[in-house]
C-alpha positions as CSV (number, residue, x, y, z in Angstrom):
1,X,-25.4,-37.9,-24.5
2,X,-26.5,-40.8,-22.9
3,X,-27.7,-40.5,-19.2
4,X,-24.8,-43.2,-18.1
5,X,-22.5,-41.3,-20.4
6,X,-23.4,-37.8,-18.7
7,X,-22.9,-38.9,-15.1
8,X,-19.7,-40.7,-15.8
9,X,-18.6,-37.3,-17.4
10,X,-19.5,-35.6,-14.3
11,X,-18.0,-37.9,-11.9
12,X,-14.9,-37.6,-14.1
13,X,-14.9,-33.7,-13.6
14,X,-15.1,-33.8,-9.8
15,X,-12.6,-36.4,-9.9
16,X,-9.9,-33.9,-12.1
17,X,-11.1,-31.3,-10.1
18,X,-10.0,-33.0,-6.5
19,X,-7.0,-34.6,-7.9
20,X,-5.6,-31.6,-9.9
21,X,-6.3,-29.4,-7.2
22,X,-4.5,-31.6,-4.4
23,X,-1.8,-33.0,-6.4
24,X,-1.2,-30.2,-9.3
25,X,1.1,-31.5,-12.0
26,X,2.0,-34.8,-10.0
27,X,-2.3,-35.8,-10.7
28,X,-2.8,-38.4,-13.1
29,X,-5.4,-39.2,-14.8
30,X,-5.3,-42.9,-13.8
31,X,-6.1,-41.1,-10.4
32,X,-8.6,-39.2,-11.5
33,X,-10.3,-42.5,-13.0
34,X,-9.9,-44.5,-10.0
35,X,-11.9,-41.7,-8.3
36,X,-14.3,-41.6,-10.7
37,X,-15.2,-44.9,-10.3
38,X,-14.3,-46.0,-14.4
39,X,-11.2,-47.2,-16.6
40,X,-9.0,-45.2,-18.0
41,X,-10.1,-45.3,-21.5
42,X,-13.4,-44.3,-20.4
43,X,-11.5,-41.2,-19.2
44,X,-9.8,-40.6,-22.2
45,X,-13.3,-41.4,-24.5
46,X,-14.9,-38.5,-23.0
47,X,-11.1,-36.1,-22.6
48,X,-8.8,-36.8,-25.4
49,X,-6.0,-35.7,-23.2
50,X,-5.3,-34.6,-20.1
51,X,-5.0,-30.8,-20.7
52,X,-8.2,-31.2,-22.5
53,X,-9.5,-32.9,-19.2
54,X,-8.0,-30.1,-16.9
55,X,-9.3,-27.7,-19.2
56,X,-13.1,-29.1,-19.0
57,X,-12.3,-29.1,-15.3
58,X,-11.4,-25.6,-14.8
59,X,-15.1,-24.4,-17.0
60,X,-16.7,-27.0,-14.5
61,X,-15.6,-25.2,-11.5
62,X,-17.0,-21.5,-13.2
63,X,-19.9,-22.9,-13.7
64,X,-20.6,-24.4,-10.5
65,X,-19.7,-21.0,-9.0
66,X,-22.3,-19.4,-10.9
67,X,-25.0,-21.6,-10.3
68,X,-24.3,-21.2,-7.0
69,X,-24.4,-17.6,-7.3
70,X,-27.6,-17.9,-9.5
71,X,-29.6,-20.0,-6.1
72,X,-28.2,-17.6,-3.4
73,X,-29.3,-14.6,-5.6
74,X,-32.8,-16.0,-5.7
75,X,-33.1,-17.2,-2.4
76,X,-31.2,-14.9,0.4
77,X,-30.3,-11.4,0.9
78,X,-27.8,-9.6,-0.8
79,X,-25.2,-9.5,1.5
80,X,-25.4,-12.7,2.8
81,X,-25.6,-14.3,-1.1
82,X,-22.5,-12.1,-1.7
83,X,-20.4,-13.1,2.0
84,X,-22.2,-17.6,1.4
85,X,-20.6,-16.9,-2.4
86,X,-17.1,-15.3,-2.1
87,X,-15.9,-17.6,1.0
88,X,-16.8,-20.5,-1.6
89,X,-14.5,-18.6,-4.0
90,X,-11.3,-17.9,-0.8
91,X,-12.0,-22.1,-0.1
92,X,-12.3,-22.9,-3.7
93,X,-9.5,-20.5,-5.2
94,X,-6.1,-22.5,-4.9
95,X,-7.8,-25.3,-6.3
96,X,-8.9,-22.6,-9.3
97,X,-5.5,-22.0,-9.5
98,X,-3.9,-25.0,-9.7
99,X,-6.3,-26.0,-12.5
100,X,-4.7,-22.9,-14.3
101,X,-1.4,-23.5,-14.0
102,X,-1.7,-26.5,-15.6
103,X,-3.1,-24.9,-19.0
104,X,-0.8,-24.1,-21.5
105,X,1.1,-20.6,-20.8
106,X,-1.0,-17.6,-21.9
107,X,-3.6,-19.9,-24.0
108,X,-7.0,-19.9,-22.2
109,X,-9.4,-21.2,-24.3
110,X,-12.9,-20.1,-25.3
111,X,-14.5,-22.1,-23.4
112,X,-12.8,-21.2,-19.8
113,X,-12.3,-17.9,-21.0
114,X,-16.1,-17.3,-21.3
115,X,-17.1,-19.4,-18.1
116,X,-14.8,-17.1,-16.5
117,X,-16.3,-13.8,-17.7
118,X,-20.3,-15.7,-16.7
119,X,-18.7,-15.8,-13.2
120,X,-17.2,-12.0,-12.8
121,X,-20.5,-11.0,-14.4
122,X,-22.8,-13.0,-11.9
123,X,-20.2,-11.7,-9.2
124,X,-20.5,-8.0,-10.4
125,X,-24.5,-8.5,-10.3
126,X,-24.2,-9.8,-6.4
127,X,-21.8,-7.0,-5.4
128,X,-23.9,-4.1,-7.3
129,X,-27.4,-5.6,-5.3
130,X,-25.6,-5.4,-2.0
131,X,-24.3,-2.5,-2.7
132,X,-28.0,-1.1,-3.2
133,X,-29.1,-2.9,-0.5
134,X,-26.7,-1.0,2.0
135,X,-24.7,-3.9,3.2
136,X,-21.4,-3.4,1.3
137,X,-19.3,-0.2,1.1
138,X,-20.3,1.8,-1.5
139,X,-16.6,2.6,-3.2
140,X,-15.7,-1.6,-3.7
141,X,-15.3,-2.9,-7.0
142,X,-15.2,-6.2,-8.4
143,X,-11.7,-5.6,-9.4
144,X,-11.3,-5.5,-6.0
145,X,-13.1,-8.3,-4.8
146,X,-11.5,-10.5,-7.4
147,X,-7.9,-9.3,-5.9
148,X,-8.8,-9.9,-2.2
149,X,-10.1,-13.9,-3.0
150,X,-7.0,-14.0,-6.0
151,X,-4.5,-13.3,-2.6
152,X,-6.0,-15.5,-0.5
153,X,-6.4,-18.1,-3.1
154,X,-2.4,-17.7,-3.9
155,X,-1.7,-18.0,-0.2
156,X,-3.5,-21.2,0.4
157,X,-1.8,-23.0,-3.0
158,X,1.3,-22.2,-1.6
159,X,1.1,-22.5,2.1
160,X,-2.4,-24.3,3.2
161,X,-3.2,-22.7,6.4
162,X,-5.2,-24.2,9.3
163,X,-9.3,-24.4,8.5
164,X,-9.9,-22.2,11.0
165,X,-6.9,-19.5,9.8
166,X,-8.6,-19.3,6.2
167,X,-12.0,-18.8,7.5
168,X,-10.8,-16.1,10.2
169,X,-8.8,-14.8,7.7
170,X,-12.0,-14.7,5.2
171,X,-14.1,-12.9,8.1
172,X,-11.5,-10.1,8.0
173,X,-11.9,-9.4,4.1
174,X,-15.8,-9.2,4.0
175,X,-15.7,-7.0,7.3
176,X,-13.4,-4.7,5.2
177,X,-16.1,-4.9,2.0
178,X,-18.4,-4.3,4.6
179,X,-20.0,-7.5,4.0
């Protein structure tokens, strides 16, 4: 793909991402072109439809989580890469959700299905070293974890709280990991 070609694709992500995860259904993707900074049909040239485009979006924001995951691992502590990582996931999670309500019911594709698992892995890794490391309780799962951001996620799709609500609120839940 052409370098042009590759950064309109990714301005087009970031753009689905931000509008689908502000407006939901009501997003369009003349919206998310306008955003982008390109015409519709270069929208639809790179995302033959909009679930297709949602879709792409939803692997985009995976992946970004575990890249992220990937630098803090490398370059901080354990329990500081796992507190820096899941408060992206809490601030990050309605918008997550929103993406996924928009996919067809019960079909998640390959692609956000393995993106997905990349992420819980990559999570699991972080949890497991700060567990080692002595900064998390012993007895927490990632089953857990995943619960914990899922419900606060949930919360702030439905009701968006104050800034300062969701990141007292966030404090709470890694003082209870231990984090």
């Amino acid at each position: 793909m052409r370098r042009n070609a590759a950064a309109n694709r990714e301005r087009i992500l970031a753009a689905a991402q931000d509008v689908f995860g502000e407006q939901g259904v009501t997003g369009s993707t003349e919206e998310v072109a306008r955003r982008a900074g390109v015409g519709i049909a270069t929208v639809f040239r790179h995302f033959s439809t909009k679930d297709v485009l949602i879709e792409a979006a939803l692997v985009r924001h995976f992946e970004r989580l575990t890249e992220q995951a990937a630098v803090l691992a490398a370059g901080v502590e354990p329990g500081e890469a796992l507190r820096d990582l899941l408060r992206t996931m809490i601030e990050s999670g309605s918008t997550k959700l929103t993406l996924a309500s928009r996919l067809p019911a019960g079909e998640i594709s390959p692609d956000v299905d393995a993106a997905a698992g990349r992420l819980r892995t990559t999570v699991a890794d972080l949890l497991d070293r700060a567990v080692v490391a002595g900064v998390v309780r012993s007895d927490v799962t990632v089953d857990e974890v995943y619960l914990l951001i899922r419900g606060l996620a949930q919360a702030c799709a439905t009701a968006p709280p104050p800034p300062e609500t969701l990141r007292r609120a966030t404090g709470i839940v890694l003082a209870g990991l231990g984090v």
